[in-house]
SETOR-714320 format. One record per residue: residue in three letters; x, y, z of N, C-alpha, C, O, CB in turn. Coordinates in steps of 0.1 Angstrom, whole numbers, plus 2048, in hexadecimal, padded with zeros to 3 digits. Glycine has a CB too. Layout:
% residues N
alaXYZXYZXYZXYZXYZ ...
//
This chain:
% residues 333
unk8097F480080080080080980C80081280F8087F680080C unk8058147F480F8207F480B82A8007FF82C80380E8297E5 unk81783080581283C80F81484C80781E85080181D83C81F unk80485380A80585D80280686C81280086C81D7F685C7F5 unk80E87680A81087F81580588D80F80188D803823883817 unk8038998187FB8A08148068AB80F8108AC8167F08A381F unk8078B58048108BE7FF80B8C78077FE8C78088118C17EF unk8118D080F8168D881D8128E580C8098ED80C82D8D382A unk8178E58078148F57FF80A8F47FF8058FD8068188F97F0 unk7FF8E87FA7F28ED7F17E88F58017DF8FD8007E88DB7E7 unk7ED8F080E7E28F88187E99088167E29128157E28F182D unk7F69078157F69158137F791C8087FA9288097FF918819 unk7F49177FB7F091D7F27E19237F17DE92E7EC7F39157EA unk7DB91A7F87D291F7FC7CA92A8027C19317FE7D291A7FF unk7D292A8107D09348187D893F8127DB94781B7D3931825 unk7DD9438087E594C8037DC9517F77DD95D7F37F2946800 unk7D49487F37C594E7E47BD9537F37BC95F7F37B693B7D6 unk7B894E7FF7AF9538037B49628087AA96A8097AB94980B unk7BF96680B7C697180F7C49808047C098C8047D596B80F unk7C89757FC7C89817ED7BA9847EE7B698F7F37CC97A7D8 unk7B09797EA79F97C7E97999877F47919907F179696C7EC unk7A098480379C99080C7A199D8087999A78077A098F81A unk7AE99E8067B79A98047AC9AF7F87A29B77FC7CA9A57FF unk7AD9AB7EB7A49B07E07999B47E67989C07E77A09A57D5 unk78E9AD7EC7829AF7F17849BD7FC77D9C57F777E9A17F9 unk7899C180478B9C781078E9D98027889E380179C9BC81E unk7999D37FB7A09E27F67979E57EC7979EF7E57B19E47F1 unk78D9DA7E97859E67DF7779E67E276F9E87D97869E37CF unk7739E47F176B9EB7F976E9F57FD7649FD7FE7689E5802 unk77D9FA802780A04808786A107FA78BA1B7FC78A9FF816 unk785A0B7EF78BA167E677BA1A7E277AA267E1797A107D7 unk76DA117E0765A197DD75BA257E9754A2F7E775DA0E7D6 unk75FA1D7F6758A25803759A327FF74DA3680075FA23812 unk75FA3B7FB761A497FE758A527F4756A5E7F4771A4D7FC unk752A457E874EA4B7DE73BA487E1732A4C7DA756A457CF unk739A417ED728A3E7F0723A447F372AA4A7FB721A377F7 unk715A4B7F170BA4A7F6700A457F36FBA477E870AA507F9 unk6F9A3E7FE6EDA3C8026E4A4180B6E6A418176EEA34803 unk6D6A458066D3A4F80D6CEA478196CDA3A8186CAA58805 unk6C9A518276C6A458356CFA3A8396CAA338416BBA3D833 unk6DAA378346E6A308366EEA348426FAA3683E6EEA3182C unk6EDA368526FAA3F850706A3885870EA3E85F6F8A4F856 unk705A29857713A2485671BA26847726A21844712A1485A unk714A2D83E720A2E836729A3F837734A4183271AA2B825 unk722A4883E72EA5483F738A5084D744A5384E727A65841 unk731A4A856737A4885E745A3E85D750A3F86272DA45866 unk73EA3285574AA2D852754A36845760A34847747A1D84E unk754A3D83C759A47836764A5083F76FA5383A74FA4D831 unk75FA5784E76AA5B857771A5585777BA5B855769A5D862 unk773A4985777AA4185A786A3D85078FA36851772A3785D unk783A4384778CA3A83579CA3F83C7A6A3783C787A4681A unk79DA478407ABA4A8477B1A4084B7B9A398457ABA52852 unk7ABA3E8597B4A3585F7B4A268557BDA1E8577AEA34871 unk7ACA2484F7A2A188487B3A1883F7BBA0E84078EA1E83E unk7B5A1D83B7BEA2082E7D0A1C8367DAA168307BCA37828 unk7D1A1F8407DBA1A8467DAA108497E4A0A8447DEA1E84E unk7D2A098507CF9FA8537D39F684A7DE9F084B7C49F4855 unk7CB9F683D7CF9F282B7E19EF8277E89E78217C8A0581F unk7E39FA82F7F49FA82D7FD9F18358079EB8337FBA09830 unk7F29F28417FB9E684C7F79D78468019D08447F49E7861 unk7EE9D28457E79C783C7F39C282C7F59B88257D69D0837 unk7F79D082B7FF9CB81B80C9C98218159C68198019D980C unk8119CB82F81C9C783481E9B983B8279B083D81F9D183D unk8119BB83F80E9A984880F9A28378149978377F59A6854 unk80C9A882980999C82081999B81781A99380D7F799F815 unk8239A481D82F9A581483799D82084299981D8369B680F unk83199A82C83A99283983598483383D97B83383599684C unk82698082E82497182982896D81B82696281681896D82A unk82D97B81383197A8058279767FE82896E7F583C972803 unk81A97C80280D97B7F981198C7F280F9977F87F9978804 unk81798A7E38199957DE80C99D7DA80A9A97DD8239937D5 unk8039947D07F799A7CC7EF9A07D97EB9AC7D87EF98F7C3 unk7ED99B7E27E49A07F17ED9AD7F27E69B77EF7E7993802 unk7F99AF7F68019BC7FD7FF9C37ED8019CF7EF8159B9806 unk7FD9C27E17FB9CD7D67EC9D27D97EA9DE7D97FD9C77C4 unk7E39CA7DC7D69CD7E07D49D47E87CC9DE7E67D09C77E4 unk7DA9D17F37D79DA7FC7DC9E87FD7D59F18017DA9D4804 unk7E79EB7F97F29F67F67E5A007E97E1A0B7EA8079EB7ED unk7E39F97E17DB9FD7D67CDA017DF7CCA0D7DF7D89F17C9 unk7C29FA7E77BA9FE7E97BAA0E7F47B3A187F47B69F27EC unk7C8A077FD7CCA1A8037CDA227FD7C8A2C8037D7A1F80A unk7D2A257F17D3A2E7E87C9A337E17C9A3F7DE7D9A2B7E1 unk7BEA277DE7B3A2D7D67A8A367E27A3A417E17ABA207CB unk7A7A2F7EB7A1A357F47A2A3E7FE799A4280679EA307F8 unk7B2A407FB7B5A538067B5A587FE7B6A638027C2A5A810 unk7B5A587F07B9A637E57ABA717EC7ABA7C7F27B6A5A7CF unk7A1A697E7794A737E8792A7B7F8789A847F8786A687E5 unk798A79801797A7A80E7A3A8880F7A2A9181879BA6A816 unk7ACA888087B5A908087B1AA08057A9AA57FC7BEA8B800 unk7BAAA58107B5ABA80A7B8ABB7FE7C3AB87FB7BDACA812 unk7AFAC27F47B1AC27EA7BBAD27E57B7ADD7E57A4ABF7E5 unk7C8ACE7E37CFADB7E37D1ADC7D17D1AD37C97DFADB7ED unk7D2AEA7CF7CAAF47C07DAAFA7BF7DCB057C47B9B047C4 unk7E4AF17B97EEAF97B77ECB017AD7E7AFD7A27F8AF37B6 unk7F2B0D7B07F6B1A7A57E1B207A47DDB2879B800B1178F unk7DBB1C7AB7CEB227AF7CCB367B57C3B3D7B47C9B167BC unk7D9B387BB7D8B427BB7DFB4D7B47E1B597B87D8B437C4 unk7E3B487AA7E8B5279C7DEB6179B7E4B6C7997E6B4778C unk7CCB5F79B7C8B667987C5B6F7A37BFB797A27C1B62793 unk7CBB697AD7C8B737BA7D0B7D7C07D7B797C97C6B6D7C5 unk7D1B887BE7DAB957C57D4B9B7D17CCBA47D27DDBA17BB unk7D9B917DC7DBB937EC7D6BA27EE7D9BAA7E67ECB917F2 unk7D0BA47F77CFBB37FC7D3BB28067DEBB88077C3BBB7FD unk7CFBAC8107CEBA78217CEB9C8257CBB9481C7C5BAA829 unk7D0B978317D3B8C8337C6B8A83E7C7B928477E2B8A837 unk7BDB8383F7B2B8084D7B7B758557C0B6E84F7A1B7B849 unk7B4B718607B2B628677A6B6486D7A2B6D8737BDB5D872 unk7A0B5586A793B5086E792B44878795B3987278CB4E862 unk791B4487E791B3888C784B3588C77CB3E88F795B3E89D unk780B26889773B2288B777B16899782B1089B76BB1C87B unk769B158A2769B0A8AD760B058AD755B0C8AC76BB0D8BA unk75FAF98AF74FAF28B7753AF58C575FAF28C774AADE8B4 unk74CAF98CE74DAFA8DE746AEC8E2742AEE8EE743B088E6 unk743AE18DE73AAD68E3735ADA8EC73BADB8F773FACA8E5 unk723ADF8E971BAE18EE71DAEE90271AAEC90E716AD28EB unk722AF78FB72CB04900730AFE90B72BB01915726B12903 unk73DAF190A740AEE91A754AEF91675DAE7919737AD8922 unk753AF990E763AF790B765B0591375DB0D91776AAF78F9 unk772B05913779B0C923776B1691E777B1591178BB0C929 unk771B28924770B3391B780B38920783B42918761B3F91F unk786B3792678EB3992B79DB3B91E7A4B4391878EB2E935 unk799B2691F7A4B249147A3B279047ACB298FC7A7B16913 unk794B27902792B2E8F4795B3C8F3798B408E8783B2C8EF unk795B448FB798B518FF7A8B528FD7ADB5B8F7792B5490F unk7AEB4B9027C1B4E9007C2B4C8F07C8B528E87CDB4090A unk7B8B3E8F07BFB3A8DD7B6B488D57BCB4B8CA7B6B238D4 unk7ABB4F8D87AAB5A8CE7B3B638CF7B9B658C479FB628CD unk7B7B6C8DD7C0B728DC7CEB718D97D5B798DD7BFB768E3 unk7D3B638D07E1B5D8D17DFB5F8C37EAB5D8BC7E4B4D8D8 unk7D4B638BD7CCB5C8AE7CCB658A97D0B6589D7BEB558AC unk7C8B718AF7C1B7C8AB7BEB7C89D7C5B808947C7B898AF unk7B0B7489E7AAB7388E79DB7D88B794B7D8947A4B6188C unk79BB8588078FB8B87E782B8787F778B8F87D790B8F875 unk780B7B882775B75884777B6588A77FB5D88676FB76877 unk76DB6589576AB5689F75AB5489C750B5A89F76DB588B3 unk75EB45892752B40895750B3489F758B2B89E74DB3C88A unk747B358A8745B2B8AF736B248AC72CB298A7748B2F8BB unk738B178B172CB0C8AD72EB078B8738B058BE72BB018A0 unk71FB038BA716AFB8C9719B058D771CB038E371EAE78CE unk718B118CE71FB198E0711B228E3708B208DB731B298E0 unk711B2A8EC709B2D8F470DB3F8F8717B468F570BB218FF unk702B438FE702B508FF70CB53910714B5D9116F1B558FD unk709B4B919711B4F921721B4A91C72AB5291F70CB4992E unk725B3E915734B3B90E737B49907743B4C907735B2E901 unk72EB51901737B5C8F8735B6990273AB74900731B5F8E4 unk72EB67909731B7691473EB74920744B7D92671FB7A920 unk73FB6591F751B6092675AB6591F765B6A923756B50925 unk755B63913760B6790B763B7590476EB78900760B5F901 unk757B7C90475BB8D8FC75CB9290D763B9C90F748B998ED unk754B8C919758B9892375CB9293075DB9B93874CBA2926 unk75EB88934765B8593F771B8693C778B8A945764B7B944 unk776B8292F77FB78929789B8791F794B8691A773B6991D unk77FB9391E787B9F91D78ABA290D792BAB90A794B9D924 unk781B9A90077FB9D8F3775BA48EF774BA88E377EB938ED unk76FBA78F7767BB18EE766BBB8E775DBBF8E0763BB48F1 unk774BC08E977CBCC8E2783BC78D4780BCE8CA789BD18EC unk789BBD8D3792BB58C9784BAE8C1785BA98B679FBA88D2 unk778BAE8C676EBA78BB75DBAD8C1755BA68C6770B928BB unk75DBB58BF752BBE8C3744BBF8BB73ABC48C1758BCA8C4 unk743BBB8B373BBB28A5737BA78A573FB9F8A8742BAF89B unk72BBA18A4724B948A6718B8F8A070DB948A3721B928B3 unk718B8489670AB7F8966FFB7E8A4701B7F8B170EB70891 unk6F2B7E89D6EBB7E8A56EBB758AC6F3B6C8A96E2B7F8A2 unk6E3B768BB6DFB728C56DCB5D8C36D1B598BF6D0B7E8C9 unk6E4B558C46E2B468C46D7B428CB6D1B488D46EDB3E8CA unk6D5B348C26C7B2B8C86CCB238D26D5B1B8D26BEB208BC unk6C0B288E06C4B1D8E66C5B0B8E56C0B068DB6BFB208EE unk6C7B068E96CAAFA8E76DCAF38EB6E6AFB8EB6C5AFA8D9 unk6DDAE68EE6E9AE18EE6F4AE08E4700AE08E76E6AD78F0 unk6EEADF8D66F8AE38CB6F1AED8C26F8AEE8B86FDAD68C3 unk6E8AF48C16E3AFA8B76EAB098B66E9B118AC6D2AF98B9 unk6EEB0B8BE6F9B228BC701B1E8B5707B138B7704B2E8CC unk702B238AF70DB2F8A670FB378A4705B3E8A370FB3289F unk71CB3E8A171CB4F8A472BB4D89A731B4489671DB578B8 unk72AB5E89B732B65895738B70898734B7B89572EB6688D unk742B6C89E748B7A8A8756B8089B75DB79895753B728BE unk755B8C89B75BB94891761BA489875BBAC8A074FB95884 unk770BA5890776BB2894770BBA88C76FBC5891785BB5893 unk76ABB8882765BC487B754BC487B74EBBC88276CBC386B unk74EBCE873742BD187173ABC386873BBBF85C743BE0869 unk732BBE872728BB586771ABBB862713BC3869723BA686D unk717BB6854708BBA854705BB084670CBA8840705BCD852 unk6FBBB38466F1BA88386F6B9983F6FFB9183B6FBBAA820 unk6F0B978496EEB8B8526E1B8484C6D5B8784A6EBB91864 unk6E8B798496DCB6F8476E0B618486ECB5E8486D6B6F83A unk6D2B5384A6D8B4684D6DAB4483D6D6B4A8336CDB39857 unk6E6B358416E6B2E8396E0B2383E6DFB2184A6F2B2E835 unk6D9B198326CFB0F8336D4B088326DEB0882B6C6B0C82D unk6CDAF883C6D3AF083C6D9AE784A6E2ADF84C6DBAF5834 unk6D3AEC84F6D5AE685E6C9AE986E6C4AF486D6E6AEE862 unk6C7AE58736BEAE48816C5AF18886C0AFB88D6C0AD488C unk6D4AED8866D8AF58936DDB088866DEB0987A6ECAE989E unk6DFB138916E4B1F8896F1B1A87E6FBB1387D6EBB2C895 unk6EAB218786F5B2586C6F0B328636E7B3385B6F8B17861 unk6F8B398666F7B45862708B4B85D713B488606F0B4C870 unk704B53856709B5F85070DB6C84B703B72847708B6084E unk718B7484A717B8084C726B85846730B7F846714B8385B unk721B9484072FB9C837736BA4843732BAD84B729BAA828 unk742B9D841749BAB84D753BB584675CBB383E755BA485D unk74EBBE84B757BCA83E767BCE84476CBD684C74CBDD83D unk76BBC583B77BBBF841784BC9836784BC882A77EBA983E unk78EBD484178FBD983E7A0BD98317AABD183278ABDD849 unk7A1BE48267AABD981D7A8BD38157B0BD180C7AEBD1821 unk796BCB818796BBD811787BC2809785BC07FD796BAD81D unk77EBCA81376FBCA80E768BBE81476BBB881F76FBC87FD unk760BBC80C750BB581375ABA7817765BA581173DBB1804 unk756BA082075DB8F81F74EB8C82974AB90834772B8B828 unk74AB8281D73DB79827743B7082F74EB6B82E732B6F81E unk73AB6D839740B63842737B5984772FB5F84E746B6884D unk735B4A84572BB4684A72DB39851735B3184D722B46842 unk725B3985D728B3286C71EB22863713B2485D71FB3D880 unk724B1886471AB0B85E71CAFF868728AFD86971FB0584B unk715AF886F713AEE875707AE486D6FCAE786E710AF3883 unk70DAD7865703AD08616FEAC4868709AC186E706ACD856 unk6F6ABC86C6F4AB78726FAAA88766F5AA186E6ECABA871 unk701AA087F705A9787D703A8A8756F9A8687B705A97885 unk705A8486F703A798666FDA6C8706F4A6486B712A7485D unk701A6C87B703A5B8826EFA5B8846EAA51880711A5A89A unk6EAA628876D8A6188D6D3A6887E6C7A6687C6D2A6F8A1 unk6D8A6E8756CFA7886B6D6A788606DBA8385C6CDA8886F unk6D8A6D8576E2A6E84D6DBA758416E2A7B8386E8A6084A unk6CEA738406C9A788326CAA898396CFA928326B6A7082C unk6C6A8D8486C9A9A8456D8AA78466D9AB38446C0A9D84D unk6E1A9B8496EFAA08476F1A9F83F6FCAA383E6F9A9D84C unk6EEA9882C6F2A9A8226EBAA181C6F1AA78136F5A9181C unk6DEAA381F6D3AAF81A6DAABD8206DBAC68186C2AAD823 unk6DFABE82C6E3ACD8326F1AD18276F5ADC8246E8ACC847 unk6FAAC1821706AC5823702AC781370DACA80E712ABB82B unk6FCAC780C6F8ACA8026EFAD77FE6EEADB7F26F4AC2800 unk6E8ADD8086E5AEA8086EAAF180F6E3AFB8116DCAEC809 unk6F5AEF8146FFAFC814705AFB805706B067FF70DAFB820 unk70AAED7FF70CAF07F5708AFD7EB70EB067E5709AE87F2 unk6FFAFA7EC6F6AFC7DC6F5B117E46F8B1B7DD6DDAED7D8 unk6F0B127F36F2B1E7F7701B247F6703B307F66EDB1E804 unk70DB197F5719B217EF71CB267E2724B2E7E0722B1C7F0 unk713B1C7D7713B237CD70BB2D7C770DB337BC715B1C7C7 unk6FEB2F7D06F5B3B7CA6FBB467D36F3B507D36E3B387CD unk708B497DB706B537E5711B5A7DA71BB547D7709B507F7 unk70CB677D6716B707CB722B757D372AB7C7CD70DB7F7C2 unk723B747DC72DB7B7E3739B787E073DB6D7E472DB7A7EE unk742B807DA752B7A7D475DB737DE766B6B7DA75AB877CD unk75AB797ED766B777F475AB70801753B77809771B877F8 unk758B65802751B5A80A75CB51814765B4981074AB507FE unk759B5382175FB47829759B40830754B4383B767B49831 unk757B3482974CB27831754B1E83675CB16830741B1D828 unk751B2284B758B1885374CB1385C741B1785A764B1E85D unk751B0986574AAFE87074DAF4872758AF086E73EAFA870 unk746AEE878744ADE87573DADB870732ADE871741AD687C unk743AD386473BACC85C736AC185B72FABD85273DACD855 unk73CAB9868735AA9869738AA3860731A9985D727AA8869 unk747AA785574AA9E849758AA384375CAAF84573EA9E83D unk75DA9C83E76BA9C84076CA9682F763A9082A772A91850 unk777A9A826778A9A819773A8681676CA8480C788AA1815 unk775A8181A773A7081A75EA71815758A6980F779A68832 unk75BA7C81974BA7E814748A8580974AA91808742A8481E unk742A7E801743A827F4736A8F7F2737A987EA740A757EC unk72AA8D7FF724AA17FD72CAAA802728AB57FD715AA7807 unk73CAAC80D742AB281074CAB77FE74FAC27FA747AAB81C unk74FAAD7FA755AB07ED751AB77E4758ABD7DC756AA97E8 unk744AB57E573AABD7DA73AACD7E373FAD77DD725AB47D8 unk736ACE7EA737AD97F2741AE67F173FAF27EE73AAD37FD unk74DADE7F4759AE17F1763AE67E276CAEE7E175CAD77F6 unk75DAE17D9761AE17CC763AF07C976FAF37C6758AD97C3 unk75DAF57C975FB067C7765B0B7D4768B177D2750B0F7C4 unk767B087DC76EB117E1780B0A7E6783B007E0764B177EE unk78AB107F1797B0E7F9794B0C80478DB1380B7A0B177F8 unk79AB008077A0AFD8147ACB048167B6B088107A4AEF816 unk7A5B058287B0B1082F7BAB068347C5B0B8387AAB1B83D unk7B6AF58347C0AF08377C9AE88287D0ADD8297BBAE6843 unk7C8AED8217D1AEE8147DFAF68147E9AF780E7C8AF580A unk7D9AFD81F7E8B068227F5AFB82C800AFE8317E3B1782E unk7F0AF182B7FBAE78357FBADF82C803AD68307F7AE0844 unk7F6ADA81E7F7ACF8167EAAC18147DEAC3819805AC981E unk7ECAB980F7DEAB18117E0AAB81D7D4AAD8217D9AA6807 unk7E5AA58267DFA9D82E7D8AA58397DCAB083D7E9A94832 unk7CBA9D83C7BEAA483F7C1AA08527BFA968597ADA9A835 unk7C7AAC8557CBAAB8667BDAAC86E7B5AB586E7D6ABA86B unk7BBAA08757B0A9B87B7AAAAB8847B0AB68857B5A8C886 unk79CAA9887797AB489078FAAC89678AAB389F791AC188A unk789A9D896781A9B8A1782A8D8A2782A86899774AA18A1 unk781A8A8AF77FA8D8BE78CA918C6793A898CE777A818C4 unk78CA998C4794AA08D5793A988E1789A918E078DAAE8DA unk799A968EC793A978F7791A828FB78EA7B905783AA38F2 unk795A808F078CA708F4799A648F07A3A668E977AA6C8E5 unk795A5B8F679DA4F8F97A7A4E8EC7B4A4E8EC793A428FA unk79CA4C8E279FA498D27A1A598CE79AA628D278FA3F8C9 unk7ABA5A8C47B4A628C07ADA6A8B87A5A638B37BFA5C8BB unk7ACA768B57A5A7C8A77AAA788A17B6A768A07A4A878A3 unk79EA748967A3A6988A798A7087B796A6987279EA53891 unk794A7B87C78BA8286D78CA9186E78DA96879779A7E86D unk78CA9786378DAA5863780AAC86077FAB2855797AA985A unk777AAD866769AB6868767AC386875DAC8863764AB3872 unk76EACA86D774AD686E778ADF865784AE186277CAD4875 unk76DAE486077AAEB853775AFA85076AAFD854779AE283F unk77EB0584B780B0F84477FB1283778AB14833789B11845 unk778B1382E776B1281E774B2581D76EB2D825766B05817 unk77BB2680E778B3380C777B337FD778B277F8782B3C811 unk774B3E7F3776B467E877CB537E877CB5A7F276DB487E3 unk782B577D9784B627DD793B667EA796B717F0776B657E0 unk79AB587EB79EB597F87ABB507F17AAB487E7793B51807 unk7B7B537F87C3B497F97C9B428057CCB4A80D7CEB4F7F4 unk7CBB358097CCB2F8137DBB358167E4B3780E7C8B20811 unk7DCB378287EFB388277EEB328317F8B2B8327FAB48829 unk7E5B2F83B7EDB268477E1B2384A7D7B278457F6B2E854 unk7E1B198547D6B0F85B7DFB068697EBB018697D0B0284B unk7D4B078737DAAFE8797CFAFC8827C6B058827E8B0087E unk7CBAEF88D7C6AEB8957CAAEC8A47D6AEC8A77C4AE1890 unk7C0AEE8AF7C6AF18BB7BEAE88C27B2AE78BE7C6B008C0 unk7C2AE18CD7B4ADF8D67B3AE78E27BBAEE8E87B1AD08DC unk7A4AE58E47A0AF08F2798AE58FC78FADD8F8792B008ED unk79DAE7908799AE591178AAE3915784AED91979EAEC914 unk783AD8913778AD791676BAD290575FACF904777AE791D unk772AD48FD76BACF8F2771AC08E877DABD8E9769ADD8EA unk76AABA8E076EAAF8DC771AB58CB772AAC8C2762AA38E0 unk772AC08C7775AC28BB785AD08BD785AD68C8765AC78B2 unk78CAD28B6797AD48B478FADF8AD787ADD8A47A2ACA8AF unk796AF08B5796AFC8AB79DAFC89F7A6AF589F79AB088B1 unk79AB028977A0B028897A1B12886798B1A888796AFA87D unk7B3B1587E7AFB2587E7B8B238717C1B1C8707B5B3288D unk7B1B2C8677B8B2E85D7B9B398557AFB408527B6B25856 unk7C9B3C8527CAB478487C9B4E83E7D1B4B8357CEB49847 unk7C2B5683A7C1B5782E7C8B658237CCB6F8287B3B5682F unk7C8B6481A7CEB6E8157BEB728097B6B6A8047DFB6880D unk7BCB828087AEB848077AFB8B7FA7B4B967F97A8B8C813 unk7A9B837EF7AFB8D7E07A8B977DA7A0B9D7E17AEB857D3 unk7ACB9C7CE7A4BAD7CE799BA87C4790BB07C17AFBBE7C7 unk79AB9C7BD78DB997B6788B8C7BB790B887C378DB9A7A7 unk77EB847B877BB757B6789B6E7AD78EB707A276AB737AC unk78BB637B9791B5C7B178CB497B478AB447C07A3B617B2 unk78BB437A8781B347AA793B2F7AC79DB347A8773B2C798 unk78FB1F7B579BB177B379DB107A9793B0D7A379CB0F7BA unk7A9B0A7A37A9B0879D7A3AF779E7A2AF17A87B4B0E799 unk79DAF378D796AEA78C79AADE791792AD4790794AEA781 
//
């Protein structure tokens, strides 16, 4: 009776097709995520925050598959990180400001206060460290901004303000400004304020400015892509040549209504390059890991950007520079 042995490759040839088949499967789930939606879905933006870190894993995975010398698996995977941070990345507009001749330079500091329990104290050092012509704040409150223009000793340095905020836990917004505002109106598109306003910035002329909080995706996804789409469509009917739309936006470039959004106008964090420096969650176990937080302008050139955290809130201030041109200028395509 012949004795027959089992060939030791074929189990691991095996497990080496089943490797590739996940790797394939996994990177071109995660190269199409950034490009879905479905409406009432909202494990798909939520998982979309995520394509970041999602995209590294991808890279650690093509290292675990070049340590088992499954070459096709580690090209997959390496390929699927690539296709799926591309879209997630700040979109920077080289040679975009050719058409723009600088007059002045502004800084605009936007914050979420999560639901006004961030330090007025410490937001108070970072404006006066900042000194930006305009603070917008989101989810704050009317006693948070009387901490801050008069305990806190700004009232002089920003003496100018959107109207009076809704009460509620996240619903204020405001608009604290050094200069003169007027032609105040909301922008649509959200539960909580969002509003609007020209401050006659001196140097520069009219510069609109508008405070936007859309509503979170995780409980209301059809109405965070509805809000994050009529701000849209309100950024492109608003004639105003020199526009700065900041907040939270509850979406981070990895969302494809944030993209649409965005398309006409600059990132203020374009002034640091594409990679999209996290802004939330502050404050918590797990690391900020999405950039929600943003600065968009027209009419505007990015020079600096950077993130701070404050004491007491789970989102990271964002202040960015701008350089302010003497006509409209669009980014480039």
């Amino acid at each position: 009776m012949e004795n027959t042995k089992a060939d030791p490759a074929r189990p691991r040839s095996g497990r080496r097709v089943a490797w590739t088949m996940f790797a394939i499967t996994v990177s071109a789930a995660a190269a199409v995520l950034p490009h879905l939606e479905i409406r009432g879905v909202a494990a798909i933006p939520v998982a979309q925050a995520l394509v970041p870190v999602g995209a590294v894993g991808l890279l650690v995975l093509a290292g675990v598959s070049l340590v088992l010398r499954s070459w096709t698996a580690a090209a997959a995977f390496v390929l699927g990180a690539v296709i799926s941070a591309i879209p997630t990345l700040t979109p920077v507009h080289a040679g975009a400001g050719a058409g723009c001749e600088v007059r002045t330079s502004a800084t605009i500091l936007s914050f979420n206060a999560k639901f006004a329990d961030a330090d007025p104290a410490a937001l108070s050092d970072l404006i006066r460290d900042t000194e930006p012509i305009a603070v917008v704040l989101l989810e704050t409150s009317e006693p948070l901004i009387d901490a801050v223009l008069i305990e806190h000793g700004l009232a002089e340095a920003l003496p100018h303000r959107s109207r009076e905020v809704s009460p509620g836990p996240a619903s204020g917004s405001v608009i604290l400004s050094a200069y003169p505002l007027s032609d105040e109106e909301d922008v649509p598109g959200s539960a909580f304020d969002q509003v609007s306003a020209v401050a006659a910035v001196p140097g520069a002329g009219d510069v609109r400015i508008a405070a936007v909080h859309p509503p979170p995706p995780v409980w209301q996804p059809n109405a965070w892509r509805d809000g994050l789409d009529d701000i849209a469509d309100w950024v492109r009917d608003t004639p105003d040549d020199t526009l700065i739309v900041t907040g939270d936006f509850n979406a981070s470039f990895a969302h494809p209504a944030l993209r649409r959004l965005a398309s006409g106008l600059r990132s203020g964090a374009e002034a640091t390059g594409p990679i999209p420096w996290p802004t939330w969650p502050e404050e918590k176990v797990v690391p900020a890991f999405t950039a929600i937080d943003h600065v968009f302008a027209r009419g505007a050139v990015p020079l600096g950007w950077r993130t701070i955290a404050v004491e007491g809130s789970d989102h990271r201030a964002v202040i960015a520079e701008w350089g302010l041109c003497t006509g409209h200028a669009d980014p480039a395509p």
